[in-house]
C-alpha positions in Angstrom: 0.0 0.0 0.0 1.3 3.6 -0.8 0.0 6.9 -0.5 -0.5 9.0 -3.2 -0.8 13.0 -3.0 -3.5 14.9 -5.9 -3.4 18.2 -5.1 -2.8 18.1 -1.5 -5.3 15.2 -0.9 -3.9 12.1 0.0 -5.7 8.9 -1.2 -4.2 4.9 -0.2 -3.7 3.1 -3.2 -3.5 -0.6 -2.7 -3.4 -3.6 -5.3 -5.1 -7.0 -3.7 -6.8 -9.5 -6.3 -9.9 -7.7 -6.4 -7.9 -4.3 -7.5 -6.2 -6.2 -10.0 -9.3 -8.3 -11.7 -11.1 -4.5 -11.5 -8.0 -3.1 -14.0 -8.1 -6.2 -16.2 -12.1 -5.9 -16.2 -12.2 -2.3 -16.9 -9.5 -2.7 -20.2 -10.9 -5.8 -21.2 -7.6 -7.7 -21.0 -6.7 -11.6 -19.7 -3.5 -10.8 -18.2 -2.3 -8.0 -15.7 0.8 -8.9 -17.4 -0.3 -7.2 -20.3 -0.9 -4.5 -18.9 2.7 -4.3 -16.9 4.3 -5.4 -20.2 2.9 -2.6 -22.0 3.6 0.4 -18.9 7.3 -1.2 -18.8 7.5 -0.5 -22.5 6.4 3.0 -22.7 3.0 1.8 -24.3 0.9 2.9 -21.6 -2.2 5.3 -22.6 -4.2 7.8 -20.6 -6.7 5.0 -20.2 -4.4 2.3 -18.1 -3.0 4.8 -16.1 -6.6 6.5 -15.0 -7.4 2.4 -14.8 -4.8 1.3 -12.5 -5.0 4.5 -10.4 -8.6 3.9 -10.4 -8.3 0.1 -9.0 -5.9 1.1 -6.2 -8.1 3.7 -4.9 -11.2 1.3 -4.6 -10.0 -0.6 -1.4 -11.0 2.5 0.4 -13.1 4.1 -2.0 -15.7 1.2 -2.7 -18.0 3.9 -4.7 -15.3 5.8 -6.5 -16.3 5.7 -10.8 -13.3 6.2 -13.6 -14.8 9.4 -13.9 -14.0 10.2 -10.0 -10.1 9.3 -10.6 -10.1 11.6 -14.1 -11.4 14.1 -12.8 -9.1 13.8 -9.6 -6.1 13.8 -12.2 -6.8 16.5 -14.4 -6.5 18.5 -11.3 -3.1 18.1 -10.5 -0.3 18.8 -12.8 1.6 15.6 -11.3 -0.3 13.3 -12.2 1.7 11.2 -14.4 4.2 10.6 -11.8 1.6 9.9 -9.6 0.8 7.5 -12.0 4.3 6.1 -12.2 4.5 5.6 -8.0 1.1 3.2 -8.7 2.1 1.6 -11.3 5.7 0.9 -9.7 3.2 -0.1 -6.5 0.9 -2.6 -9.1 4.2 -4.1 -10.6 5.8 -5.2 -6.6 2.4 -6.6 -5.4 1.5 -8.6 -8.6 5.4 -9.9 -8.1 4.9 -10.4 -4.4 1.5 -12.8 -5.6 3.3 -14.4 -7.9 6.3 -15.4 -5.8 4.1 -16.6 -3.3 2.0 -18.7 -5.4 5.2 -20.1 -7.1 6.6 -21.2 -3.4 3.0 -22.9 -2.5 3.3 -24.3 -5.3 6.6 -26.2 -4.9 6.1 -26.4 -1.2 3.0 -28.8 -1.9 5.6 -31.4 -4.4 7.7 -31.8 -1.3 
């Protein structure tokens, strides 16, 4: 979990499984992978990054709309290194998942 500053409002961001199937539900994708692939090689669009801000915000915010977030950005000037911080925050917990369900996973052969 990180928190994130627009416009001197501070807002939690935080990416569980439910965060993450919101992004891949709201751009239509399989993969969060995609979506990480694609950020990591500067093919992101205005879309995925309201998206991903958007899904981190929902933890806390259960009623907050896409709208909400682009609005929230359009007010700030920073946002796209706002942005970057969630997207840096997305990338470490989808890792930290994956790790753990790759241990489980070889912990159970044993």
């Amino acid at each position: 979990m990180i928190t994130v500053k627009f416009n001197g409002v501070e807002y939690e961001i935080e990416y569980g499984h439910n965060a993450v199937c919101a992004i891949e539900d709201a751009l239509g994708v399989e993969n969060i992978m995609t979506v990480l692939k694609g950020a990591f090689n500067g093919k992101s669009s205005f879309r995925v990054m309201r998206a991903v801000i958007w899904a981190g915000m929902l933890g806390k915010r259960r009623s907050i709309t896409l709208e909400d977030v682009g609005d929230i950005m359009d007010s700030d000037k920073n946002s796209f290194e706002v942005a970057q911080d969630a997207f840096a925050e997305l990338y470490k917990s989808v890792m930290a998942t994956l790790s753990v369900a790759k241990t489980d996973k070889t912990d159970t052969k044993n």
